[in-house]
N, C-alpha and C positions, 0 to 999 in steps of 0.2 A: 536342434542339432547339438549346440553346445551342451545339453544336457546328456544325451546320448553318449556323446565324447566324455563326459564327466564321468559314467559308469562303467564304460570301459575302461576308459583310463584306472580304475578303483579292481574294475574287475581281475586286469593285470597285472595290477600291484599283489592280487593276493586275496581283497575282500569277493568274496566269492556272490552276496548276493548283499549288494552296498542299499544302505538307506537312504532317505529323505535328507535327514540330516549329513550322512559323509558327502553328497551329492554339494548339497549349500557347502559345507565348510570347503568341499576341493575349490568350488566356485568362488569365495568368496577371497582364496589367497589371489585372485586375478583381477579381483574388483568385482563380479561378475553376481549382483543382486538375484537369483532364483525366483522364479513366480511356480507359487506352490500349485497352483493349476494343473501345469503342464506336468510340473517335476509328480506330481500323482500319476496324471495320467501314462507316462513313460513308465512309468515303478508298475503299475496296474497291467499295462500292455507286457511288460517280460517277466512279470512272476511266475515261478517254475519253467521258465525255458532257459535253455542249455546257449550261452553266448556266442559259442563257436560253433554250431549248428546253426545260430541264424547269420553269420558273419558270410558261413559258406553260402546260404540259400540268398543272401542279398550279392558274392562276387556274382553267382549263376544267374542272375537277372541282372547284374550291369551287362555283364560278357554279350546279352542278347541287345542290347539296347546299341543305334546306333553313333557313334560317333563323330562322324562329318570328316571333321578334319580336313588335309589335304588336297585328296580327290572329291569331297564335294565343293571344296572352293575353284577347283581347277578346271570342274564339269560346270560348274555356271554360269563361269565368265564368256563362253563363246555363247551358250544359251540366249544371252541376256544383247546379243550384236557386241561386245567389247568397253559396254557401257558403266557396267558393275565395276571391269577391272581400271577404268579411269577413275570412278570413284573409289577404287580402293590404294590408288596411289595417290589422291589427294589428302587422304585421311589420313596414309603412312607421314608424308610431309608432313602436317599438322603435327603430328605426334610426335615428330622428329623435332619439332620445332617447340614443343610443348616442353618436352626433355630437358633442350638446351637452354633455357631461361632461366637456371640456376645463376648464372653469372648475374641477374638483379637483385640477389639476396645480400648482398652488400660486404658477402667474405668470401676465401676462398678454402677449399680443401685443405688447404696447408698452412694456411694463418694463423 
């Protein structure tokens, strides 16, 4: 993925159809060491295709894909006898509580 992100991001800027090597040096201002593997393989996979032609064809197959969200956590919980949504307010706790244990870090925001 982050190499992906690296080509576009080049693509954007202006280099129209970015190498091997722009791909490493954009990578390499983040820290981000390249395995020449992949980074072929990706270069090999979009030679001669059009960016914003496959940018579109990959929104039209998220758009179909489904999302959850919401109404599937809403339609579960009665599914399940009310048992899911007990476990999901113990885990909310947790998490609330997980949050709040900055105060053992020995300073505060304002120190």
């Amino acid at each position: 993925m982050r190499y992906l992100a690296a080509y576009l991001l080049l693509s954007l800027g202006g280099n129209s159809s970015p190498s091997a090597a722009d791909i490493k040096k954009l990578l390499a201002t983040v820290g981000i060491e390249a395995d020449d593997e992949r980074l072929i393989l990706l270069l090999k996979e979009l030679k001669d295709k059009d960016i914003n032609e496959l940018v579109k064809q990959g929104s039209e197959k998220l758009a179909s894909v489904p999302s959850g969200g919401a109404f599937a956590s809403s339609s579960a919980a009665p599914a399940s006898g009310g048992a899911a949504a007990n476990e999901e307010k113990k885990e909310e706790k947790k998490a609330e509580a997980e949050e709040e244990s900055d105060d053992d870090m020995g300073f505060g925001l304002f120190d």
